[in-house]
C-alpha positions as CSV (number, residue, x, y, z in Angstrom):
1,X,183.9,89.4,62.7
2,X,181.6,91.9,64.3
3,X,179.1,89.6,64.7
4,X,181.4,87.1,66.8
5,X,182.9,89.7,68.8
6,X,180.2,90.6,70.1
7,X,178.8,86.7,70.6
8,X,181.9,86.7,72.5
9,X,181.5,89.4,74.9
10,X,177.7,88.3,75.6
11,X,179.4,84.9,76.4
12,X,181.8,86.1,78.6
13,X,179.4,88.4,80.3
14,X,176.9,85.4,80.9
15,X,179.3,83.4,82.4
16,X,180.5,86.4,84.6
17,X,176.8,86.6,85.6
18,X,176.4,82.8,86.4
19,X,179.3,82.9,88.7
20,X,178.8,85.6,90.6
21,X,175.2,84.1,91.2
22,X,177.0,80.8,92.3
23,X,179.0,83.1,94.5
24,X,175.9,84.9,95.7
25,X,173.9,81.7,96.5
26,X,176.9,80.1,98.2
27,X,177.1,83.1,100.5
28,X,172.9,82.7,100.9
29,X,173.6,79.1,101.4
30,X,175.7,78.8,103.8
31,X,174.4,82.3,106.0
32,X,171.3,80.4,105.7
33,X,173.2,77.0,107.2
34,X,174.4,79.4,109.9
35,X,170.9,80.7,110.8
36,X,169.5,77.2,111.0
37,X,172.1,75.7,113.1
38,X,172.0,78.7,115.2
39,X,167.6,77.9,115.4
40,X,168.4,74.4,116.3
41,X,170.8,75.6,119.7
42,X,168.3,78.1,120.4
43,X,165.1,75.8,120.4
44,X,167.5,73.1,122.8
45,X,168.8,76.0,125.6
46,X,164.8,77.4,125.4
47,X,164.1,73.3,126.3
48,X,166.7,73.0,128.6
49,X,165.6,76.2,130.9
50,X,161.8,74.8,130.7
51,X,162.6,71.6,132.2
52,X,165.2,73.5,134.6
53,X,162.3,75.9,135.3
54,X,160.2,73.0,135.9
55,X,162.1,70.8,138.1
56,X,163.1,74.1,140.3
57,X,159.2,75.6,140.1
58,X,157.2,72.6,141.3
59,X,158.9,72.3,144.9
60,X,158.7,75.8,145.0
61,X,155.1,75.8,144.3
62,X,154.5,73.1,146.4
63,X,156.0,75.0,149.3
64,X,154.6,78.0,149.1
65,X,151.4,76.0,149.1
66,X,152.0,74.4,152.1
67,X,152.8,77.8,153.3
68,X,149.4,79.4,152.6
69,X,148.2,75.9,154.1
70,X,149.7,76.8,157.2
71,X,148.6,80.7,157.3
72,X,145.0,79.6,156.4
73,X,145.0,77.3,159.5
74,X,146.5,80.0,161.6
75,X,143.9,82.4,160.7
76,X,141.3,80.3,160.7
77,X,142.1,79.2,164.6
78,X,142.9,83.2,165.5
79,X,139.2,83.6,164.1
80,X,138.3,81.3,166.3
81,X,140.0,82.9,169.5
82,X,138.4,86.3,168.3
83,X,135.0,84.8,168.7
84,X,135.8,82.9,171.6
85,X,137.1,86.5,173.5
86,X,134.1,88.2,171.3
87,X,131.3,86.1,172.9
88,X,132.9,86.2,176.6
89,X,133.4,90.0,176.4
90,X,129.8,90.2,175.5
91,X,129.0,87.7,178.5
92,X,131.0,89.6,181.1
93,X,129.2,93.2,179.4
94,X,125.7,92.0,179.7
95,X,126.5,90.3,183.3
96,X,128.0,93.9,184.0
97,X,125.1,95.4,182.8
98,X,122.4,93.9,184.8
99,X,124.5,94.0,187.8
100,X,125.1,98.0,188.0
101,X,121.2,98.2,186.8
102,X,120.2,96.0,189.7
103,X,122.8,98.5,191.8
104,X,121.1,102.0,190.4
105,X,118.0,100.5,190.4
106,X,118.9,99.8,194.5
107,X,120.7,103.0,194.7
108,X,118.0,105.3,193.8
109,X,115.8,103.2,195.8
110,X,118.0,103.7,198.6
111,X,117.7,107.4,197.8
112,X,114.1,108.0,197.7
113,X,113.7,106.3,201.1
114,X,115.9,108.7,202.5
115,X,114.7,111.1,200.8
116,X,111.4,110.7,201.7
117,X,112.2,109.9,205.2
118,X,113.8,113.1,205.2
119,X,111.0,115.1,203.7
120,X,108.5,113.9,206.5
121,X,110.6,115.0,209.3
């Protein structure tokens, strides 16, 4: 009787065993369920904000590329004026140049005559 008492328990603790491990996988089972359906709505909002973020970048782009199009040409004709009024000023400095040398050069001129005149009398 010994021998099937204790035949007995080991059955009843192997069954114990086996259904708690049912029990345990079901939970892993269906966590695991959970955790994949929760993947699968994460990888379709991540697709839905890249095509949103697509759609809503590209005319953004686009503008502010038109934008630099516009500041490039701005510059680029402001350059332009800079030489322009570079290149005049430099016109109007040499013509201003060789017309007070011309006038020293005929002031002192001027002066030594008189000068001179004055230094004989």
């Amino acid at each position: 009787m010994n021998v099937q008492l204790s035949q007995i328990i080991l059955n009843n603790g192997l069954t114990f065993l086996a259904v708690v491990t049912a029990i345990v996988l079901g939970f892993i089972g269906f966590y695991l369920v959970k955790l994949l359906k929760d993947l699968s709505e994460l990888a379709k909002n991540t697709n839905e904000t890249s095509i949103i973020l697509n759609t809503e970048l590209k005319p953004t782009l686009k503008e502010l590329n038109d934008t630099m199009k516009s500041i490039n040409s701005i510059i680029q004709s402001t350059d332009e004026g800079v030489g322009s009024v570079k290149t005049s000023l430099e016109n109007a400095i040499t013509k201003t140049k060789a017309f007070s040398e011309s006038l020293l050069g005929g002031f002192l001129k001027g002066f030594m005559t008189v000068f001179s005149l004055i230094k004989r009398k």
